[in-house]
N, CA, C and O atoms as a GROMACS GRO file, in nm:
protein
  228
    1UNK      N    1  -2.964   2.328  16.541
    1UNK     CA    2  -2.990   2.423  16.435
    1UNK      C    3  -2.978   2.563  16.496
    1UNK      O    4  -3.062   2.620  16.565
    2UNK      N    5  -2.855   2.610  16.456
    2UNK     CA    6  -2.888   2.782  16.522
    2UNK      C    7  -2.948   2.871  16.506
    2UNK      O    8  -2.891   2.897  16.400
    3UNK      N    9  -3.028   2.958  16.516
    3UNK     CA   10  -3.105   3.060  16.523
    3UNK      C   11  -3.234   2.963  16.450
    3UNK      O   12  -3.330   3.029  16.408
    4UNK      N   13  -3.242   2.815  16.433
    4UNK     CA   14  -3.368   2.791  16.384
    4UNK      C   15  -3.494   2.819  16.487
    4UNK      O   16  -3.470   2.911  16.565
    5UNK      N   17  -3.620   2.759  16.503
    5UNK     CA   18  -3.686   2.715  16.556
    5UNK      C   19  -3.705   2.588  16.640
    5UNK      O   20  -3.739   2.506  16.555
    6UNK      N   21  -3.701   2.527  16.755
    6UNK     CA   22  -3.721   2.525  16.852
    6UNK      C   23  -3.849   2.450  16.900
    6UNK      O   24  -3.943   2.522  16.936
    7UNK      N   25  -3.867   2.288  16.907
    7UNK     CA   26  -3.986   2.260  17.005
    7UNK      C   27  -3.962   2.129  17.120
    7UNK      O   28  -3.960   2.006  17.124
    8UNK      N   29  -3.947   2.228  17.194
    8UNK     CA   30  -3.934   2.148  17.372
    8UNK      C   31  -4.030   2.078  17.412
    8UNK      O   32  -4.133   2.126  17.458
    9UNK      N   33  -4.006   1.947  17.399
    9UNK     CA   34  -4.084   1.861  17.511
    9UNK      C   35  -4.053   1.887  17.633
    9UNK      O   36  -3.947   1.948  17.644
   10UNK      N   37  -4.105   1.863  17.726
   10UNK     CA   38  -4.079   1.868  17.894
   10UNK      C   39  -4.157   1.744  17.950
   10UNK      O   40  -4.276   1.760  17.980
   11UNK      N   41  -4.116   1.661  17.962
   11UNK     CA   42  -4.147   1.552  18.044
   11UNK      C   43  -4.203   1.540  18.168
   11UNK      O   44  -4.131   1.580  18.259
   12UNK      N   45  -4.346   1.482  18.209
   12UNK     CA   46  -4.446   1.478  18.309
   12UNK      C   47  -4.365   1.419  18.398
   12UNK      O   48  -4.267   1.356  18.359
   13UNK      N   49  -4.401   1.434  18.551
   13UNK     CA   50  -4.374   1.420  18.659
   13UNK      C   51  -4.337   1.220  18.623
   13UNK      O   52  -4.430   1.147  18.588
   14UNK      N   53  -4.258   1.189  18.632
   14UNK     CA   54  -4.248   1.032  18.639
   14UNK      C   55  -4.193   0.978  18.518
   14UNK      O   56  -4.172   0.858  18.499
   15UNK      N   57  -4.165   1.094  18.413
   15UNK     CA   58  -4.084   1.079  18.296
   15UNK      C   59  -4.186   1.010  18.188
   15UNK      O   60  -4.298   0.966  18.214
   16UNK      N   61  -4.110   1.012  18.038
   16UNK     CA   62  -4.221   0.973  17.922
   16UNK      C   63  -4.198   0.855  17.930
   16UNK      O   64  -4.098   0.822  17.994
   17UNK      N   65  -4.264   0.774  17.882
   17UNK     CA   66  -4.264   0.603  17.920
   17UNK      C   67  -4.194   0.599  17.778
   17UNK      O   68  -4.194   0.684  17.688
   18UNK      N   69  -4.097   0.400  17.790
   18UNK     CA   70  -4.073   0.418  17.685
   18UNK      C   71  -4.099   0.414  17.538
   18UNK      O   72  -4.015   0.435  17.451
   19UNK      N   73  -4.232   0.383  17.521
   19UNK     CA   74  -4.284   0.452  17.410
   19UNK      C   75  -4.320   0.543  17.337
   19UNK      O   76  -4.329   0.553  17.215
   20UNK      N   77  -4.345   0.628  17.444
   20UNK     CA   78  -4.301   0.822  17.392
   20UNK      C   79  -4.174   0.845  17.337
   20UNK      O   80  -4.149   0.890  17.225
   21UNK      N   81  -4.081   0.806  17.441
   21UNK     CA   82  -3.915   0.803  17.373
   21UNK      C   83  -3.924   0.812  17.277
   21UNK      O   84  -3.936   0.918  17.216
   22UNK      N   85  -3.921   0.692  17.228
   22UNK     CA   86  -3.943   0.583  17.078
   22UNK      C   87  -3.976   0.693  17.002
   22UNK      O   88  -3.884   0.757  16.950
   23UNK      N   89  -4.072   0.720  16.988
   23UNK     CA   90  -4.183   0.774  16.932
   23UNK      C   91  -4.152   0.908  16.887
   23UNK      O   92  -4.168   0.948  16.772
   24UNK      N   93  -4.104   0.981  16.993
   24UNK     CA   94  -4.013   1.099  16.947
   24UNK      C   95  -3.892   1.091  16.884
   24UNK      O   96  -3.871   1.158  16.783
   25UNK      N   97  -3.783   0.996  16.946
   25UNK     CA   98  -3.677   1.029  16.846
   25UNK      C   99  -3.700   0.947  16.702
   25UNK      O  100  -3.613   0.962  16.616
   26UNK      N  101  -3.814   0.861  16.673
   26UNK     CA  102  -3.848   0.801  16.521
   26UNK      C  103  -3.892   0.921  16.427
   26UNK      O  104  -3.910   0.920  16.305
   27UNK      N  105  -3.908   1.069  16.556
   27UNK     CA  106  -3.996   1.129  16.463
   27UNK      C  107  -3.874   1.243  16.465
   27UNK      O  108  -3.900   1.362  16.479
   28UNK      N  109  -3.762   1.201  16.451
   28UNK     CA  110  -3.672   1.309  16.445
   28UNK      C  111  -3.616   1.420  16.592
   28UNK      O  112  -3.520   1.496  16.603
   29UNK      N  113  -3.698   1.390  16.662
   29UNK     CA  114  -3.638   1.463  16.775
   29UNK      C  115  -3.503   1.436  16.876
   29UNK      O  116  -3.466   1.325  16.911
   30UNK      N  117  -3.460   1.523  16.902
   30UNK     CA  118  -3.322   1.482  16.970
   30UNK      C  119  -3.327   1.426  17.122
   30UNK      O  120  -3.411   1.479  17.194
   31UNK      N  121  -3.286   1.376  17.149
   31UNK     CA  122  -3.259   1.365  17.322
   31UNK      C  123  -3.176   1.461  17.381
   31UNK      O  124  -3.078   1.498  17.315
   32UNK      N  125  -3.196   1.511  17.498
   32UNK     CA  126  -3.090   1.603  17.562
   32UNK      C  127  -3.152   1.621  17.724
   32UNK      O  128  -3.267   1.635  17.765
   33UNK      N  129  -3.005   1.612  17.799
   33UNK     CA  130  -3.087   1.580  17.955
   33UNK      C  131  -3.005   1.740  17.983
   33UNK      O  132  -2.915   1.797  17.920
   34UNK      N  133  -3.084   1.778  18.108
   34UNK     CA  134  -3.065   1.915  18.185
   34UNK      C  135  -3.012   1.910  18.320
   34UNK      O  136  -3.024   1.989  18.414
   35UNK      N  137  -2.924   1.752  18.304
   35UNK     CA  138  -2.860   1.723  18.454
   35UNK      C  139  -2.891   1.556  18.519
   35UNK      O  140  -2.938   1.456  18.463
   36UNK      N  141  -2.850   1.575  18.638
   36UNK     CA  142  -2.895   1.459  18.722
   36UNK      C  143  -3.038   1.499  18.814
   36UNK      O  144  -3.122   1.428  18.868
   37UNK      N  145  -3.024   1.628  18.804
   37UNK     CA  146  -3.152   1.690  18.934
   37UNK      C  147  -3.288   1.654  18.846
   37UNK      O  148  -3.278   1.637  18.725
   38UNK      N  149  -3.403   1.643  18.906
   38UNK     CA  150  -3.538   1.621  18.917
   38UNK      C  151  -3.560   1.764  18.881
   38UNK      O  152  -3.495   1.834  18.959
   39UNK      N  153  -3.628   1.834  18.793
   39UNK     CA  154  -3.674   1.991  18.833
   39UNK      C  155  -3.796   1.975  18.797
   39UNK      O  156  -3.855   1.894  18.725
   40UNK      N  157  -3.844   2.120  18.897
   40UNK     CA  158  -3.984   2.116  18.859
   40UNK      C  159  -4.029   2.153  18.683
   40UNK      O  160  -3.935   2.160  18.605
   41UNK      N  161  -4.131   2.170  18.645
   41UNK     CA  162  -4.187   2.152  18.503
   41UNK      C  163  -4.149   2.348  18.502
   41UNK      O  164  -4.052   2.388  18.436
   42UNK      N  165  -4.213   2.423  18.558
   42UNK     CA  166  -4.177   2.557  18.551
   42UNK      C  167  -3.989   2.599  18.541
   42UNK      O  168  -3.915   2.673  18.477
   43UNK      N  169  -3.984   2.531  18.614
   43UNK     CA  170  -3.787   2.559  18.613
   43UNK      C  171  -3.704   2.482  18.438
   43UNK      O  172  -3.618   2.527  18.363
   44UNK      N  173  -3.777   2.370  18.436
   44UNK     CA  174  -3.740   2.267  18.365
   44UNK      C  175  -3.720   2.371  18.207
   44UNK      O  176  -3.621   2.395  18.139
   45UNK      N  177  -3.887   2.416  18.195
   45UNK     CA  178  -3.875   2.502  18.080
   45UNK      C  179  -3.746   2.627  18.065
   45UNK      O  180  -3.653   2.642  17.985
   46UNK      N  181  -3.792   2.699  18.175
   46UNK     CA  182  -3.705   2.814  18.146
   46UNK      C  183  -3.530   2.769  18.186
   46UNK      O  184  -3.448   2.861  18.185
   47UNK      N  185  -3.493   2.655  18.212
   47UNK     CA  186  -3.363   2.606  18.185
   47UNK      C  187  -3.389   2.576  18.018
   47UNK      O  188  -3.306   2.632  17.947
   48UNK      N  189  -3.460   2.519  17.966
   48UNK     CA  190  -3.411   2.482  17.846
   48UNK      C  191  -3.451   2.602  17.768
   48UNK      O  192  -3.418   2.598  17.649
   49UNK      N  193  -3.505   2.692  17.804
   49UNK     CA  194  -3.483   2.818  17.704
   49UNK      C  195  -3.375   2.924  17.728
   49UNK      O  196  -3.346   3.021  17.659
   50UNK      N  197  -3.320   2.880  17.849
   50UNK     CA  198  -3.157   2.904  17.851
   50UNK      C  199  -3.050   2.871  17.801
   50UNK      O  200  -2.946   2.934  17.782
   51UNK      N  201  -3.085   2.740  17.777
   51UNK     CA  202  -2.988   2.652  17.718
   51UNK      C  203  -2.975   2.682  17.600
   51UNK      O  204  -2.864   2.693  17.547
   52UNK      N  205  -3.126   2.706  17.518
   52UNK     CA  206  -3.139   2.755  17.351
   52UNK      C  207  -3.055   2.851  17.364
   52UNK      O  208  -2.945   2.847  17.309
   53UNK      N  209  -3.098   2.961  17.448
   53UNK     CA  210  -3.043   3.112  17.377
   53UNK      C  211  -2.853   3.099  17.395
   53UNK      O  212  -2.779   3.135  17.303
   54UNK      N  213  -2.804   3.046  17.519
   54UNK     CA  214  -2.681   3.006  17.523
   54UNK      C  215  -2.602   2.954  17.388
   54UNK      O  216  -2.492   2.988  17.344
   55UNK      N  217  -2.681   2.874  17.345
   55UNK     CA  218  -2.644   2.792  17.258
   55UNK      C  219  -2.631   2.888  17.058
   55UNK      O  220  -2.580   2.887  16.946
   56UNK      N  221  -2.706   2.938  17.132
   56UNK     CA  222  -2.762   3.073  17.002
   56UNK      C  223  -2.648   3.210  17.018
   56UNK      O  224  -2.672   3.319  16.967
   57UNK      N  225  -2.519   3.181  17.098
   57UNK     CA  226  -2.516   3.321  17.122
   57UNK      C  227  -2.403   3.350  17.008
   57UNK      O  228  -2.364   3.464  16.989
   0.00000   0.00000   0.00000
């Protein structure tokens, strides 16, 4: 959705089990990975609010 609104999960150290998955995309949310790398939770975010505004331009 462009210029919509925006809500990022970020996934805990060891990833969402798969019932979170589930659980999110039943509830409409998308999947989208930020690579093969591990990042930390601080990096993790401000990549995917890069990715938004990229995506927004």
């Amino acid at each position: 959705m462009r210029h919509g609104k925006y809500l990022i999960l970020i996934g805990p150290e060891g990833d969402f089990s798969p019932a979170e998955i589930d659980s999110a995309l039943h509830n409409g949310y998308k999947a989208i990975t930020l690579g093969e790398s591990r990042l930390r939770t601080e990096t993790a975010a401000l990549e995917a609010c890069f990715e938004v505004n990229f995506l927004n331009r």
